[in-house]
Backbone atoms as SQL, in Angstrom:
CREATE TABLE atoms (id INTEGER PRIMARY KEY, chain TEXT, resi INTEGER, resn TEXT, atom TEXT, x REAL, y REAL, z REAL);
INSERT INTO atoms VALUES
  (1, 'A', 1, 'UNK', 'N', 0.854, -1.173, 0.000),
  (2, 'A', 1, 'UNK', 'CA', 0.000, 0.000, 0.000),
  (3, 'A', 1, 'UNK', 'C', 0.898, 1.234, 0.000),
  (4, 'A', 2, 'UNK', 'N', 0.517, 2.107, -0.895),
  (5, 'A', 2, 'UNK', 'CA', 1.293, 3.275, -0.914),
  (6, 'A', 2, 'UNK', 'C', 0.708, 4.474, -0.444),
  (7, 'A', 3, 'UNK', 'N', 0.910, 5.711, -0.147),
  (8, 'A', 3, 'UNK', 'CA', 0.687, 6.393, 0.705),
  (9, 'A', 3, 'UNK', 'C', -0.890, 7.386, 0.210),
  (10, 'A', 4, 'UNK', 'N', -0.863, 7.484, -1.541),
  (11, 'A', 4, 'UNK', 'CA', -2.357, 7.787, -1.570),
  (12, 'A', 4, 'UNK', 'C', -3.536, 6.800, -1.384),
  (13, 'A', 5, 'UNK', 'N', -2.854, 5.258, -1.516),
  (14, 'A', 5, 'UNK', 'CA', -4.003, 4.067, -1.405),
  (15, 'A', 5, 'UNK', 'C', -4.657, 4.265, 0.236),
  (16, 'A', 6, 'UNK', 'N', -3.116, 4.652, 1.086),
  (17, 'A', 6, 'UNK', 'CA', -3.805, 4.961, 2.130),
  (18, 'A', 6, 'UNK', 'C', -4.828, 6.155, 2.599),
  (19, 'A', 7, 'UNK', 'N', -4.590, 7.165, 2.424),
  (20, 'A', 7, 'UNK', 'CA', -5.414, 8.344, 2.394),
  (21, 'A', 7, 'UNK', 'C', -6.937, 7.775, 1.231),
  (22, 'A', 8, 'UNK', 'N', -6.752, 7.490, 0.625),
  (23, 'A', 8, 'UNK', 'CA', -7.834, 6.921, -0.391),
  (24, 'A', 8, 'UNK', 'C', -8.935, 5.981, 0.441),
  (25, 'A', 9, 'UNK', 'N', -8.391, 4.967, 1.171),
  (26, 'A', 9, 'UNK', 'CA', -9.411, 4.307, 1.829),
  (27, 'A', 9, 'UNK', 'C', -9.615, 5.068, 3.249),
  (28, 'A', 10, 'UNK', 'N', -8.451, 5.992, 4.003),
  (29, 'A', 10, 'UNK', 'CA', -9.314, 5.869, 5.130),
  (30, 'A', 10, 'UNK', 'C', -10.232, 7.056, 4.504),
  (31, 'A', 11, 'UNK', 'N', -10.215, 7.892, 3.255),
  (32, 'A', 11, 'UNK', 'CA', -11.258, 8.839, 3.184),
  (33, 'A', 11, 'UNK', 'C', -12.727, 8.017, 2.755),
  (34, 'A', 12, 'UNK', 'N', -12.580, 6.928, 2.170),
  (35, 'A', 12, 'UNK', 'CA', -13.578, 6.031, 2.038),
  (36, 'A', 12, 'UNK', 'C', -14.853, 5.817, 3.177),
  (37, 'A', 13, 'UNK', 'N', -13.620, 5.263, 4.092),
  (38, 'A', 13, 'UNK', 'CA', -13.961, 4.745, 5.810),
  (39, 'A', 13, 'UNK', 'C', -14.532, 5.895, 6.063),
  (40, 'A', 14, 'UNK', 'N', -14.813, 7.153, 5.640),
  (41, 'A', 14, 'UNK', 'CA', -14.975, 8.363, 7.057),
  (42, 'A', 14, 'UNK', 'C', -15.573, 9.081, 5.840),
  (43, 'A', 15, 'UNK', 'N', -16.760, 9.143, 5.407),
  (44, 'A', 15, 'UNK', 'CA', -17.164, 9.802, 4.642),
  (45, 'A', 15, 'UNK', 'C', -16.889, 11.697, 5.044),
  (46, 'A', 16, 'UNK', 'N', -17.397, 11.451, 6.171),
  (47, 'A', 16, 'UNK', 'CA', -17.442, 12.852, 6.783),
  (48, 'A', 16, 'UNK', 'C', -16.680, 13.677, 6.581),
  (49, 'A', 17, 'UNK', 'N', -15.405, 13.355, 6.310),
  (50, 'A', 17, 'UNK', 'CA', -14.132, 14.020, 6.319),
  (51, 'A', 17, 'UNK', 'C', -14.104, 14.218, 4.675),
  (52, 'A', 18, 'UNK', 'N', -13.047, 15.369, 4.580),
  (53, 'A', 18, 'UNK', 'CA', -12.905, 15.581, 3.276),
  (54, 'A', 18, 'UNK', 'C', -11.215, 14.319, 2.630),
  (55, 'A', 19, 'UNK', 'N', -11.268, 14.608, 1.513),
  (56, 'A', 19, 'UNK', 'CA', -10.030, 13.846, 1.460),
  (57, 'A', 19, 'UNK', 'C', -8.641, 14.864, 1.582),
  (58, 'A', 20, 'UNK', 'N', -8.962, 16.098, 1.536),
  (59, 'A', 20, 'UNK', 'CA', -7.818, 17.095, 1.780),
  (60, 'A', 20, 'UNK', 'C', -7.222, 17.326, 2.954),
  (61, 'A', 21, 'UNK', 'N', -8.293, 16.924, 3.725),
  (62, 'A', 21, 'UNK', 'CA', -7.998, 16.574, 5.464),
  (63, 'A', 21, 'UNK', 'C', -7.665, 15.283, 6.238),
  (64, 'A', 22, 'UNK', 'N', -7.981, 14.473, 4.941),
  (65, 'A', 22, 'UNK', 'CA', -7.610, 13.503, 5.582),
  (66, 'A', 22, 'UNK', 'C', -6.108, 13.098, 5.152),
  (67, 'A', 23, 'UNK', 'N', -5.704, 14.047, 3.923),
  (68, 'A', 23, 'UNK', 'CA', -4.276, 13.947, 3.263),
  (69, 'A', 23, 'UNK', 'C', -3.312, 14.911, 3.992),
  (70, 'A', 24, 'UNK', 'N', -3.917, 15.915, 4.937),
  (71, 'A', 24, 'UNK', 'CA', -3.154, 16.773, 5.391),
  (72, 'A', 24, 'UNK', 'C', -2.935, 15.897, 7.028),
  (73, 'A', 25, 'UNK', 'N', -4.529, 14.893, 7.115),
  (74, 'A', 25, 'UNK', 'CA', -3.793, 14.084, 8.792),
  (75, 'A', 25, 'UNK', 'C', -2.528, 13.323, 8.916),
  (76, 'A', 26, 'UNK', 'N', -2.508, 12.331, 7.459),
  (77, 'A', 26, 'UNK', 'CA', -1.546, 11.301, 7.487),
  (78, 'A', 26, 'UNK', 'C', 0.123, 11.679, 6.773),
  (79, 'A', 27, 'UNK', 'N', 0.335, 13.141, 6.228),
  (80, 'A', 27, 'UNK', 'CA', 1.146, 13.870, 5.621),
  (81, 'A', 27, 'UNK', 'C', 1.418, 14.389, 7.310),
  (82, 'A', 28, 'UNK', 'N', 0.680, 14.769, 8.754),
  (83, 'A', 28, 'UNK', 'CA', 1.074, 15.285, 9.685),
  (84, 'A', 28, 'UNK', 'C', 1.851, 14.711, 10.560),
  (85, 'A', 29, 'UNK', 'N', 0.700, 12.701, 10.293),
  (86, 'A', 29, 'UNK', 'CA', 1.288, 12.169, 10.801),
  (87, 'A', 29, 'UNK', 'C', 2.863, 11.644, 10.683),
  (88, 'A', 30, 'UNK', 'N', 3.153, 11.238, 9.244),
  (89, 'A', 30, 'UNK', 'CA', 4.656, 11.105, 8.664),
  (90, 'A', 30, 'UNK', 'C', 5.640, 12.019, 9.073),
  (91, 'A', 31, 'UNK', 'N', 5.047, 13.095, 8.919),
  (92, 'A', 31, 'UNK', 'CA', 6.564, 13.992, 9.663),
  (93, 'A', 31, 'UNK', 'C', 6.752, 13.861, 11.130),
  (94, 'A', 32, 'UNK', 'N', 5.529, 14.312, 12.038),
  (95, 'A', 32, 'UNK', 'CA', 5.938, 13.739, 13.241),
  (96, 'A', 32, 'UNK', 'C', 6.957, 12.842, 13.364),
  (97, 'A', 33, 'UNK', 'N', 6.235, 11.597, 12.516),
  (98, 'A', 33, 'UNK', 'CA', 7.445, 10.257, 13.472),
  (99, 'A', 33, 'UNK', 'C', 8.586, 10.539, 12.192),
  (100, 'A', 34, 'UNK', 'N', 8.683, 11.626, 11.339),
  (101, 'A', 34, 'UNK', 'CA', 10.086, 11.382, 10.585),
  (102, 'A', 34, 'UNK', 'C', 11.001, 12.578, 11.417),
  (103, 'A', 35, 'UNK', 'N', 10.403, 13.642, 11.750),
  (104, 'A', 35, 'UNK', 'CA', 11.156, 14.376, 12.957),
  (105, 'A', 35, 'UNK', 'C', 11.345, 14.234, 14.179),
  (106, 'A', 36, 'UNK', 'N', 10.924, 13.464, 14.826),
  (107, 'A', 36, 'UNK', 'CA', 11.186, 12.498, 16.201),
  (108, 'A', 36, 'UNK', 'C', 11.979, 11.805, 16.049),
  (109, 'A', 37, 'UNK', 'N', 12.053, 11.170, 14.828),
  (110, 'A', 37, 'UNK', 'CA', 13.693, 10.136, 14.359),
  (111, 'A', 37, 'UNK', 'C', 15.210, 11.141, 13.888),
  (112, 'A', 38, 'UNK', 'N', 14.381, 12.131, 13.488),
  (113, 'A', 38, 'UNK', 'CA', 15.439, 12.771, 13.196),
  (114, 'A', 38, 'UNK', 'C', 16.637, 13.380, 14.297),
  (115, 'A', 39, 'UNK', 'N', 15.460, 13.443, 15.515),
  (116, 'A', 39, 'UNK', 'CA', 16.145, 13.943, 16.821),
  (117, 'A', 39, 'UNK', 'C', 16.594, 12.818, 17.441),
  (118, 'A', 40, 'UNK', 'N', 16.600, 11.706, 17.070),
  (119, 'A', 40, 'UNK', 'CA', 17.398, 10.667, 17.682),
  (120, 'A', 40, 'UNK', 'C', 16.100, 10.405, 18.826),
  (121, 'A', 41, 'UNK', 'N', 14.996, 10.126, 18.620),
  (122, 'A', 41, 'UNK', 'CA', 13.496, 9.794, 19.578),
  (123, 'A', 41, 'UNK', 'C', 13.368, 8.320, 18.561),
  (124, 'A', 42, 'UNK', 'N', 12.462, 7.711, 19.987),
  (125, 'A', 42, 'UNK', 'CA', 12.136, 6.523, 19.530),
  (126, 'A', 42, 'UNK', 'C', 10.618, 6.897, 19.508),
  (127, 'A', 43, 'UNK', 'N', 10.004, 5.544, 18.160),
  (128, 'A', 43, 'UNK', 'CA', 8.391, 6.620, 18.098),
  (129, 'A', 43, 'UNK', 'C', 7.383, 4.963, 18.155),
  (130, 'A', 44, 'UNK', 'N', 6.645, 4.699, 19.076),
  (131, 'A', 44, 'UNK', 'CA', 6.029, 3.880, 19.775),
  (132, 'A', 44, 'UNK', 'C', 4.569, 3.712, 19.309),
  (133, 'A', 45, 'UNK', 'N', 3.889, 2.764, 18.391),
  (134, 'A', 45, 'UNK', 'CA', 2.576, 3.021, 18.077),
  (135, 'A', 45, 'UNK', 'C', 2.344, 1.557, 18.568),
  (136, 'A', 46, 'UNK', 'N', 1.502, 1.169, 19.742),
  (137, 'A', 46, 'UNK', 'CA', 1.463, -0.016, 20.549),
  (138, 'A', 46, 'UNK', 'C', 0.368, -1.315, 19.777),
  (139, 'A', 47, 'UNK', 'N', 0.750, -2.181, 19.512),
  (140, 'A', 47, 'UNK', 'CA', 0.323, -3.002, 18.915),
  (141, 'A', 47, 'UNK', 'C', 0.622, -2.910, 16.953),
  (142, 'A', 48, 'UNK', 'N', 1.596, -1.707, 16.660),
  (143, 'A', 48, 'UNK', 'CA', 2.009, -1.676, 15.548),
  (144, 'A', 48, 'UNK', 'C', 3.226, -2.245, 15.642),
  (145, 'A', 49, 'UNK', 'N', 4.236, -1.042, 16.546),
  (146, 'A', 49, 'UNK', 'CA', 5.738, -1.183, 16.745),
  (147, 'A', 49, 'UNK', 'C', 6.633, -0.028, 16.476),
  (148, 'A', 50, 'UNK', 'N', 7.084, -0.201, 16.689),
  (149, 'A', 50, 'UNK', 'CA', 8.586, 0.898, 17.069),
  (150, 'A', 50, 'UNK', 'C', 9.119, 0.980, 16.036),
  (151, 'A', 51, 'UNK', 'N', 9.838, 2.490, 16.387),
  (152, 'A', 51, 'UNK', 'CA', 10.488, 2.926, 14.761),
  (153, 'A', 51, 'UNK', 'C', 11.700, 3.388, 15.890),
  (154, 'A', 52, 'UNK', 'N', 12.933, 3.025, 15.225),
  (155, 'A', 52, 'UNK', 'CA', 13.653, 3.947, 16.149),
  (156, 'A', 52, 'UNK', 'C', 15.305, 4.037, 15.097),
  (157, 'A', 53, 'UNK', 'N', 16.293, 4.649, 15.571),
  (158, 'A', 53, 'UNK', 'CA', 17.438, 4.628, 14.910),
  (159, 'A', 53, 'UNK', 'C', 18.830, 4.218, 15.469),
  (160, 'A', 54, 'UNK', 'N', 19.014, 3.643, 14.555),
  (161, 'A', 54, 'UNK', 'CA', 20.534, 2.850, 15.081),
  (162, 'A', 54, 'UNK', 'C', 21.529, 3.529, 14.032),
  (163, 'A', 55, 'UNK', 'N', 22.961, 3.650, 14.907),
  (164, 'A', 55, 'UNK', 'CA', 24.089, 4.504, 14.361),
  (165, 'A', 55, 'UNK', 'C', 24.668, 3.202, 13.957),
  (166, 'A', 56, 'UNK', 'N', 25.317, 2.992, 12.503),
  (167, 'A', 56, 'UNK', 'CA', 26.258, 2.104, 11.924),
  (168, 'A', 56, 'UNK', 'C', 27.502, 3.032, 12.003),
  (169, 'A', 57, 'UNK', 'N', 28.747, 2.251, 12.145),
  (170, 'A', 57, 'UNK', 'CA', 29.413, 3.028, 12.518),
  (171, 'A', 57, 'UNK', 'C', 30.589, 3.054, 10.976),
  (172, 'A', 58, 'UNK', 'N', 31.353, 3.698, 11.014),
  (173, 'A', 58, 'UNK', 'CA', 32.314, 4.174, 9.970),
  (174, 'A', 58, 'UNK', 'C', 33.018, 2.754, 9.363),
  (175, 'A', 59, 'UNK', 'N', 33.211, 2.436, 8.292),
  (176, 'A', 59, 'UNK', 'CA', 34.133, 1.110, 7.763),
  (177, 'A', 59, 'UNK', 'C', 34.489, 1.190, 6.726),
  (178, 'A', 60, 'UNK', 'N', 35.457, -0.008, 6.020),
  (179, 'A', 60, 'UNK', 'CA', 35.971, -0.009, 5.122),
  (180, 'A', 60, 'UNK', 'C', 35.551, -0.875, 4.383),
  (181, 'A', 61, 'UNK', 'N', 34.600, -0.497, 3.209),
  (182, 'A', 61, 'UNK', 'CA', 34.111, -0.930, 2.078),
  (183, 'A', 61, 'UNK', 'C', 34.299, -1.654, 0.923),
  (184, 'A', 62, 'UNK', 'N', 33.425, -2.272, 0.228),
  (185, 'A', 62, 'UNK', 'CA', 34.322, -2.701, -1.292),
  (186, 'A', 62, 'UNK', 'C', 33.703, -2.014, -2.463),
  (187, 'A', 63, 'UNK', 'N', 34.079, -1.791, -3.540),
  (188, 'A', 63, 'UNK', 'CA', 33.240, -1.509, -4.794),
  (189, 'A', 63, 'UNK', 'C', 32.906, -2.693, -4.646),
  (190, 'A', 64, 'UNK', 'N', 31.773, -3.047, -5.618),
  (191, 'A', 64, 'UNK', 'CA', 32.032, -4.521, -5.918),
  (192, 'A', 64, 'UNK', 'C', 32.084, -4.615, -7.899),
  (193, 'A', 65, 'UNK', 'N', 32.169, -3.265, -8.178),
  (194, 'A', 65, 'UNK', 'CA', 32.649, -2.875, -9.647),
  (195, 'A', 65, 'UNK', 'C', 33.874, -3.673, -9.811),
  (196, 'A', 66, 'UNK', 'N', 35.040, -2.800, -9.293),
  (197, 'A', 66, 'UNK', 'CA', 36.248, -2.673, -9.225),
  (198, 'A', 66, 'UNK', 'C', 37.017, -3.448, -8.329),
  (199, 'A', 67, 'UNK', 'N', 36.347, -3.755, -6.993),
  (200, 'A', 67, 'UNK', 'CA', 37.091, -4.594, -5.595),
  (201, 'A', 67, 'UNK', 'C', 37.622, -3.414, -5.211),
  (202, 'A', 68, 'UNK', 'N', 38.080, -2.387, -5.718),
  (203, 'A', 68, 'UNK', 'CA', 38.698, -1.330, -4.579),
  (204, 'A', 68, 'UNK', 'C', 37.962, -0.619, -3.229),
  (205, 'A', 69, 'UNK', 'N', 39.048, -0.542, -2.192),
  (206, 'A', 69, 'UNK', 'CA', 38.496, -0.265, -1.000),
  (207, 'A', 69, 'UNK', 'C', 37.634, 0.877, -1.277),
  (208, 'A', 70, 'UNK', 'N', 36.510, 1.548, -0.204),
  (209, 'A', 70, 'UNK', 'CA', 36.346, 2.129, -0.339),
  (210, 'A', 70, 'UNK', 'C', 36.241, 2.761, 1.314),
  (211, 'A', 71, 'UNK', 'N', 36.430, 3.847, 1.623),
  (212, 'A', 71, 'UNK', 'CA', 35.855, 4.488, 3.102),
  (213, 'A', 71, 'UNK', 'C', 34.062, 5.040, 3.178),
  (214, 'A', 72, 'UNK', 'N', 33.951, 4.366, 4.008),
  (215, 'A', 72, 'UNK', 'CA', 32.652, 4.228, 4.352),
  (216, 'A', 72, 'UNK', 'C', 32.115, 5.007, 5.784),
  (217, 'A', 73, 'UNK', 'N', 31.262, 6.467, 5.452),
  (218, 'A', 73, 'UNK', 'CA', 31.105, 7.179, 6.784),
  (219, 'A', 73, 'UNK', 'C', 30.368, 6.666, 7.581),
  (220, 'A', 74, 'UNK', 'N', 30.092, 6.790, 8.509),
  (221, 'A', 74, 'UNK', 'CA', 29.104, 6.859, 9.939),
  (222, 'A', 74, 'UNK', 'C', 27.735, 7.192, 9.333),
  (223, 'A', 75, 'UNK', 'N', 26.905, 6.477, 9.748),
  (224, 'A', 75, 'UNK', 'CA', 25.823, 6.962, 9.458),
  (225, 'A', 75, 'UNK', 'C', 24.481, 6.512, 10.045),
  (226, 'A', 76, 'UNK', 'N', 23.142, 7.571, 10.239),
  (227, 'A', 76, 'UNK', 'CA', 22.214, 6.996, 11.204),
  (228, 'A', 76, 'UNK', 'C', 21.195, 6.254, 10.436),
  (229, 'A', 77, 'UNK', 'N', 20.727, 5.067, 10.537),
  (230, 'A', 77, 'UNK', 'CA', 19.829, 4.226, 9.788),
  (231, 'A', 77, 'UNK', 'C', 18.419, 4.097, 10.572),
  (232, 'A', 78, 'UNK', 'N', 16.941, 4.136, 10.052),
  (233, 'A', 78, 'UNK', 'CA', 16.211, 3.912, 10.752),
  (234, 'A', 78, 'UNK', 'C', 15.616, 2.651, 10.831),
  (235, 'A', 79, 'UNK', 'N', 15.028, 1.833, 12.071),
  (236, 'A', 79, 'UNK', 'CA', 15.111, 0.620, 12.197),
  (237, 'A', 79, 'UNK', 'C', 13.726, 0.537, 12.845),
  (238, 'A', 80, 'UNK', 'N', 12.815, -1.035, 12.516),
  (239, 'A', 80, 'UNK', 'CA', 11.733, -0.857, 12.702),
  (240, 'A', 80, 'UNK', 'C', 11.185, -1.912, 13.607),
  (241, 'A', 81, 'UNK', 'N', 10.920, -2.015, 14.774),
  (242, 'A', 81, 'UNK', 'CA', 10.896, -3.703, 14.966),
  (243, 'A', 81, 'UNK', 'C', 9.245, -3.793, 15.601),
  (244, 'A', 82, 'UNK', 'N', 8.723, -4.691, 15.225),
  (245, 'A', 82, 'UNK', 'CA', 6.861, -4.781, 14.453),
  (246, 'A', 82, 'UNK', 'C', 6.411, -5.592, 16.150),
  (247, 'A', 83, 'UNK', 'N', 5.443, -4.988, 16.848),
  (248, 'A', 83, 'UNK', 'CA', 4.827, -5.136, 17.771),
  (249, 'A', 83, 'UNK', 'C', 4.112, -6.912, 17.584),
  (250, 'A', 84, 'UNK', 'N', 4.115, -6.721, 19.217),
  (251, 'A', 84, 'UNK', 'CA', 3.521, -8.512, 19.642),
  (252, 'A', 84, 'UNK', 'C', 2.321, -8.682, 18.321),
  (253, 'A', 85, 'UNK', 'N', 1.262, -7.672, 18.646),
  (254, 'A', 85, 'UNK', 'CA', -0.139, -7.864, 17.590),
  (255, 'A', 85, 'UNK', 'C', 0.131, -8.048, 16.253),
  (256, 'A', 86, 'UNK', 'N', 1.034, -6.954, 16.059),
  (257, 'A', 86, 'UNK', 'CA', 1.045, -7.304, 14.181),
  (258, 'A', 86, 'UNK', 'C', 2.193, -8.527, 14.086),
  (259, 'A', 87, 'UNK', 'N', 3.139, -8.864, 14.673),
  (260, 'A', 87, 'UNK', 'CA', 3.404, -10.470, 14.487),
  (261, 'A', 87, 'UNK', 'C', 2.757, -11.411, 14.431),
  (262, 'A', 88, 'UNK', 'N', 1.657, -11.279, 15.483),
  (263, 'A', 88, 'UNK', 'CA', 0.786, -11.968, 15.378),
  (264, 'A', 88, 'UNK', 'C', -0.166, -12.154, 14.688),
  (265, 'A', 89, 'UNK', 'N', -0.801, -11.185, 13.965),
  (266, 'A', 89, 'UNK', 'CA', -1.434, -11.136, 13.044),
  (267, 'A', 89, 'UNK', 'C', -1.013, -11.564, 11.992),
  (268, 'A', 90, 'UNK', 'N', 0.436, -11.432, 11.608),
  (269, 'A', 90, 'UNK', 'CA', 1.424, -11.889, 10.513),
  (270, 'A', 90, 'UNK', 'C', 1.336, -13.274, 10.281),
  (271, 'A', 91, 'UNK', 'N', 1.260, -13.781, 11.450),
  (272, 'A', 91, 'UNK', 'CA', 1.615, -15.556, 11.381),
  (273, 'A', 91, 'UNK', 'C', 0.327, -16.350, 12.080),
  (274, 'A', 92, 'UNK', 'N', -0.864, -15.398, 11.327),
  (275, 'A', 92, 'UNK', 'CA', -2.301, -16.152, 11.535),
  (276, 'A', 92, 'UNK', 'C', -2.933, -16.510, 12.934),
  (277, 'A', 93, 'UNK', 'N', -2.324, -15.763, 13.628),
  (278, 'A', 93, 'UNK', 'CA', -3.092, -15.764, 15.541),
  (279, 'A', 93, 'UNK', 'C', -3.538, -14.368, 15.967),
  (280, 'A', 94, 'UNK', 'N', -4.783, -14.397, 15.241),
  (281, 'A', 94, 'UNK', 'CA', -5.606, -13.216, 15.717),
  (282, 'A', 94, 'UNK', 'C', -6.097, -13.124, 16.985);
């Protein structure tokens, strides 16, 4: 599902609402948890799961063109690890 399929159905679900509002809720919601990560915050939606960021640290690389080394910076990656419910839901124990 991509991000207008989503706005698309929940404007479905909620007649009431317009779809401009409902594109401006889930566009509010994305930055929130993309600027909470950005500050190095962990962002907690309970029975979804956690978004949070892990620092990889600096190394020495390969092309895999060429085989030559390459230097490889530091850098912050965001990491996602999926709550008890939606595992569960994943592997058919509703």
């Amino acid at each position: 599902m991509i991000r207008s399929e989503l706005i698309q159905k929940i404007a479905d679900e909620n007649p009431h609402l317009y779809q401009r509002d409902v594109e401006r809720i889930v566009n509010t919601i994305f930055n929130e948890i993309t600027s909470a990560m950005a500050q190095g915050n962990r962002v907690e939606l309970r029975g979804f799961g956690a978004f949070s960021v892990k620092k990889r640290d600096a190394r020495v690389g390969r092309n895999p063109r060429t085989g030559e080394s390459v230097h490889v910076d530091e850098k912050h990656v965001p990491f996602f690890k999926a709550g008890k419910l939606l595992r569960d839901r994943l592997n058919g124990k509703s």
